[in-house]
C-alpha positions as CSV (number, residue, x, y, z in Angstrom):
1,X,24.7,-14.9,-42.9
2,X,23.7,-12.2,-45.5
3,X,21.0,-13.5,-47.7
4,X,20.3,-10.3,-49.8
5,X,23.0,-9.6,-52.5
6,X,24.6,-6.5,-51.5
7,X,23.5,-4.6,-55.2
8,X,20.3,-5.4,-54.4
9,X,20.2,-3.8,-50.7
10,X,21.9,-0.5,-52.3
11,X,19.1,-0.3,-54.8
12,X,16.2,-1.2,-51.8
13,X,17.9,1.4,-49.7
14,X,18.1,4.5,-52.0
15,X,14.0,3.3,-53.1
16,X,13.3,3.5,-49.6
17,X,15.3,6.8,-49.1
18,X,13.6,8.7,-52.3
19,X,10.1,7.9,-50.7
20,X,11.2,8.9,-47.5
21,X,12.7,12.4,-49.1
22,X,9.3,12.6,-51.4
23,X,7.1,12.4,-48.4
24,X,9.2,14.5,-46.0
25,X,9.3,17.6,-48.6
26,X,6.1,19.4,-47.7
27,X,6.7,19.6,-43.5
28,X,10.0,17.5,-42.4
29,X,7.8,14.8,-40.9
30,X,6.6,12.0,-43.2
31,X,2.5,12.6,-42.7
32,X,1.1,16.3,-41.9
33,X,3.3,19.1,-39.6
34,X,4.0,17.1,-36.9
35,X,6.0,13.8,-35.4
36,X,3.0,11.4,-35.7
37,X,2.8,7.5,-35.5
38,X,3.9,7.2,-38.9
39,X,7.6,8.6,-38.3
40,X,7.4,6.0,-35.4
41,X,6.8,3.5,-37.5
42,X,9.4,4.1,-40.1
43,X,11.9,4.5,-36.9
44,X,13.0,0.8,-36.8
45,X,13.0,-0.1,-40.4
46,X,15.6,3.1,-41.1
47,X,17.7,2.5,-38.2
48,X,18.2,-1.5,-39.9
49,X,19.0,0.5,-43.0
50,X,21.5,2.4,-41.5
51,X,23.0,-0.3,-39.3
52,X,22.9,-3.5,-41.5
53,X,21.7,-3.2,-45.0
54,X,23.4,0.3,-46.3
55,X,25.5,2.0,-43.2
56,X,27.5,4.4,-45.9
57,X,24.2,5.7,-48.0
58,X,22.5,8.0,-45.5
59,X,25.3,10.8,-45.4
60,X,24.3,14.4,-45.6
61,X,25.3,15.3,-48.7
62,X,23.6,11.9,-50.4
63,X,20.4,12.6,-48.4
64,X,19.9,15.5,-46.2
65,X,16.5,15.9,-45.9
66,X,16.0,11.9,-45.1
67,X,19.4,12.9,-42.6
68,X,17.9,15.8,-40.9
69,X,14.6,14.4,-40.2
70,X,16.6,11.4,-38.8
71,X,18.1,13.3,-36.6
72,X,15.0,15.4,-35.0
73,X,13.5,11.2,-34.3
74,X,16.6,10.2,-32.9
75,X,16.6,13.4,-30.6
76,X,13.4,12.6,-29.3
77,X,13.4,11.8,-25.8
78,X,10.7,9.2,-26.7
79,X,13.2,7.5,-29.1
80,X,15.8,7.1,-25.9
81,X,13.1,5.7,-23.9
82,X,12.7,2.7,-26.5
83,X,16.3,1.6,-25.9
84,X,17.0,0.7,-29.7
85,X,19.4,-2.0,-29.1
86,X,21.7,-2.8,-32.4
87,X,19.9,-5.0,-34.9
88,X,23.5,-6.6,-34.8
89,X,25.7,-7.9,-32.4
90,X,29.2,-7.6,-32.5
């Protein structure tokens, strides 16, 4: 059951994308140069995004900074190791 209306989830989603893009600006990684435990933490919370709340919104041209630094955590052999299951089942 979807409890949030879906306007509302676009709006969350591109607030939570224009931080993301803010604090990714100086280095590509959301706190100093480096991967550090705060692109960890933001891991599962962007993967929901992308998966439940706002699957269409992170596309390249919408977002590439957010879209390139979610690629470099996703190639992570650290983020394989985690086995992210879906946040939904089919």
């Amino acid at each position: 059951m979807m409890i949030l209306h879906h306007g509302w989830r676009s709006s969350a989603s591109r607030r939570v994308r224009l931080c993301l893009k803010a604090a990714l600006a100086p280095s590509g990684w959301l706190v100093g140069t480096a991967y550090s435990i705060a692109d960890i933490a933001a891991a599962p919370f962007v993967k929901r995004i992308d998966e439940e709340i706002a699957p269409d919104e992170n596309t390249t041209s919408r977002h590439p900074r957010v879209n390139e630094w979610w690629g470099k955590v996703q190639a992570r052999p650290a983020y394989a190791r985690a086995n992210f299951g879906p946040f939904l089942e089919s």
